[in-house]
N, C-alpha and C positions, 0 to 999 in steps of 0.2 A: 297097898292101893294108892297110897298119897305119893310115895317114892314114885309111880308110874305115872299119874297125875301129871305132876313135876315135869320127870325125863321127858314126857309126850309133848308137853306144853312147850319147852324148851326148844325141843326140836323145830315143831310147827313154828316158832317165832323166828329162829332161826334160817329155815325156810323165808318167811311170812315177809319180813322184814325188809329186806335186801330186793323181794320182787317190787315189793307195794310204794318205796322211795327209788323205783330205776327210775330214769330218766325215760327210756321207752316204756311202750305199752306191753309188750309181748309176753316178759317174761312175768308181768301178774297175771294177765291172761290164761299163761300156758298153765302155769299152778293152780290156778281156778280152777282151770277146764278139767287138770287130772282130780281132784276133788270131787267136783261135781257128777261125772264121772263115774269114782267110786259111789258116790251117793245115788246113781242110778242104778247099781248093781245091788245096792243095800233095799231101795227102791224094790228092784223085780222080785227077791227073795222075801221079802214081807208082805207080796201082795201075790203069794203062788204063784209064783213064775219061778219057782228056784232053774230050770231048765234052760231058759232063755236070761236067766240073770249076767251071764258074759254080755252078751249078745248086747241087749239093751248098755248095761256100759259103755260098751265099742261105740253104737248106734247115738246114742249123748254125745260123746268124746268127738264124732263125726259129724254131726248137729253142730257144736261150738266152732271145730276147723271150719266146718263152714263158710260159718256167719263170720269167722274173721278173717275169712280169706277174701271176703265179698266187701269187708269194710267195712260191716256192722260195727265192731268194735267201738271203732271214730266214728261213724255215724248211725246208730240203728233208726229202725223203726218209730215212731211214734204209737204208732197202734200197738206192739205190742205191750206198751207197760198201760196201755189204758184198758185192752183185755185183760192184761194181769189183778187188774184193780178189780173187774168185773167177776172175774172167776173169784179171786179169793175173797170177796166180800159175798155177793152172794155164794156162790160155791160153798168157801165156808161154813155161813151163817145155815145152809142145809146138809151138808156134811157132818157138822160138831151136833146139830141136832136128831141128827137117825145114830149117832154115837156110832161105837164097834159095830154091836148088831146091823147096824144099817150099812153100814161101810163093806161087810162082809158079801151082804147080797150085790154088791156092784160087780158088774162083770170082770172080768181078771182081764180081760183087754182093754175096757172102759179104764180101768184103775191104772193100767201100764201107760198107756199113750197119756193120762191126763198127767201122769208123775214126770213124764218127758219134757212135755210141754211146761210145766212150772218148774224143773229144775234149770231147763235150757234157757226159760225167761230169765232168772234169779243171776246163773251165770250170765246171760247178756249186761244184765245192771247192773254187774259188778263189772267186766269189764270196762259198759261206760261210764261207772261214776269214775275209776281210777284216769280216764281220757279227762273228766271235767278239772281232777284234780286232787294231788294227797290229805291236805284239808278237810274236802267235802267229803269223802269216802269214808276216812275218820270219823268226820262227826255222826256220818250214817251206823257206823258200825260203832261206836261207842253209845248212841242214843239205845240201840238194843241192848248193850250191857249193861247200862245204867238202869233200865226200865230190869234186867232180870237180877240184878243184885238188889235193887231197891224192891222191888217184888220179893224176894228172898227173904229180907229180913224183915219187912212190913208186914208177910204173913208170919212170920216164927211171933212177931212180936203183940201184932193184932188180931190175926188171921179166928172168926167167929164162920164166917155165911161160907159153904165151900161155894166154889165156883161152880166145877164140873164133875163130881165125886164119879160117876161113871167111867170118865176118862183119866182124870188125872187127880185122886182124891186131897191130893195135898197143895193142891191150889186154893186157895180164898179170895173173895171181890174183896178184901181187905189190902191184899197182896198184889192185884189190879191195880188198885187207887195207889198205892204206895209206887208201884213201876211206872206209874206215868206223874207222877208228884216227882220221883226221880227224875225222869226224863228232862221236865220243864227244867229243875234247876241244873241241868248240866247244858239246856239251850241256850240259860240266862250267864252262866259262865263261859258260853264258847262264844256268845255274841260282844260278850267282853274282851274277849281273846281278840278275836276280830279287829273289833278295833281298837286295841293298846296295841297288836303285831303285826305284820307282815306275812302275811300267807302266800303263798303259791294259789291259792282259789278262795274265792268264799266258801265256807259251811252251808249246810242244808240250810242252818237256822236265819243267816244271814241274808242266801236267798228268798228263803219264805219273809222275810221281815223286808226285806226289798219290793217285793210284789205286792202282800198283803198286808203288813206292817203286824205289831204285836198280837194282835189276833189272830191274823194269821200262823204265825208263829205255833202260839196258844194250841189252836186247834188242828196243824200239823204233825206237832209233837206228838199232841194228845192219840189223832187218830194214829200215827205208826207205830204206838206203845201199844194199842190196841190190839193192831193188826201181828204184832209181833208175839201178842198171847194167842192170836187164833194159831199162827205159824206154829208156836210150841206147842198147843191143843191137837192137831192135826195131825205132828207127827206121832205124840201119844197114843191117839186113836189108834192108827195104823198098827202100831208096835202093840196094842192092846189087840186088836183083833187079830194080828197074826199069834198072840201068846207070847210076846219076847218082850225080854227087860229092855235089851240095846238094839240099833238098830243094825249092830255088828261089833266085831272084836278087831279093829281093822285101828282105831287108835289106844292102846293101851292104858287104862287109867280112865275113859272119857268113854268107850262105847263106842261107837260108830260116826261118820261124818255127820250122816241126818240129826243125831245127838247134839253136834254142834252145832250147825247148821239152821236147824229148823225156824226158830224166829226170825233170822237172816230172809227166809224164800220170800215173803209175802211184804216186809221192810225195802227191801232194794229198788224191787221193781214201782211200788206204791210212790216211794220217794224222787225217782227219774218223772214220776207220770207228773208230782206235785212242780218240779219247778220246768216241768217243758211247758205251763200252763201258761 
């Protein structure tokens, strides 16, 4: 299992790498979009659609062509990552609370069209944070790491009160407080980064410290460590109420995209919304 861990990882970096430092936008783009993509396919078969699980794929895949044929890319929406905000926080916050059981009774078209719309968001923020720049996207994407390894070991090491035993029993609000205590100090090192280097963009942190200064900061962080556990809470559910470990076998070692993925959906969009502010 670790050997494939490994080879998968590798690959995906390999991949990952080369698109996310081009000099165009395109070719992170197009990586994304196949990604997400699979993740709307992984999407319709956890939520009873196995039928229309191509379909929907395709239908994502043609959602993103879209939106970057049109220019979203370089310049999307505003509204959309401030709806993103509003679904995933309420949404959320009434989703993780009716748990599996509740999730179940939601309609199988309700559940398909709303996975559309947050996976198609999720891809839009990614492709513009990589337009705003290599730095900023980074720092986006390592604040979720940092908040799930420091989560990680905070619960192994403190972890008493679970969080959400229904959903996901081997979470603890120990392990919460430890992912966003991470989060900060990888703000307070990237805001150092900042200015001893040279970047191609500012960081999230740097932006938020621009606008709203340490506090801001503070409570940016704080909230998209949060937002990043509802994200990974969510797609538990789902995979809990469909009965499945993964949310597929589609990356070797790892389980499925939405596996990967999932604290990323509800981080990207939240973080575009905080510095269009």
């Amino acid at each position: 299992m670790l050997k494939q861990r490994v080879i998968t990882a590798l690959v995906l970096i390999a991949f990952l790498l080369p698109a996310l430092f081009a000099p165009m936008t395109w070719p992170f783009a197009l990586l994304s979009l196949l990604l997400i993509a699979a993740a709307g396919w992984e999407w319709a078969r956890l939520n009873s659609a196995v039928g229309a699980s191509i379909a929907m794929g395709v239908a994502l895949a043609a959602a993103c062509a879209l939106a970057l044929w049109a220019g979203w890319g370089d310049a999307p929406p505003r509204l959309a990552w401030w709806l993103a905000v509003l679904v995933w926080v309420l949404g959320g916050a009434f989703v993780l609370r009716g748990g599996p059981r509740g999730w179940s009774t939601v309609p199988v078209v309700v559940r398909c069209v709303l996975g559309l719309l947050l996976l198609w968001t999720a891809w839009l923020a990614l492709a513009a944070a990589k337009v705003v720049g290599v730095n900023f996207i980074l720092s986006v994407f390592c604040l979720v790491w940092a908040a799930d390894i420091a989560a990680y070991f905070g619960g192994k090491a403190f972890g008493r009160r679970k969080l959400a035993p229904a959903i996901s029993p081997g979470k603890s609000w120990e392990g919460v407080w430890s992912g966003m205590a991470g989060a900060l100090a990888l703000a307070a090192f990237w805001l150092w980064l900042d200015s001893s280097f040279h970047t191609d963009s500012p960081s999230l942190y740097s932006r938020l410290n621009g606008r709203f200064g340490l506090a801001g900061v503070v409570l940016g962080v704080v909230f998209l460590a949060a937002m990043s556990v509802v994200g990974d809470l969510f797609e538990s559910l789902v995979k809990r109420a469909a009965g499945a470990k993964d949310s597929s076998a589609l990356l070797p070692g790892h389980g499925g995209v939405l596996d990967r993925v999932d604290a990323l959906l509800p981080v990207f969009p939240i973080a575009m919304a905080l510095i269009s502010l």
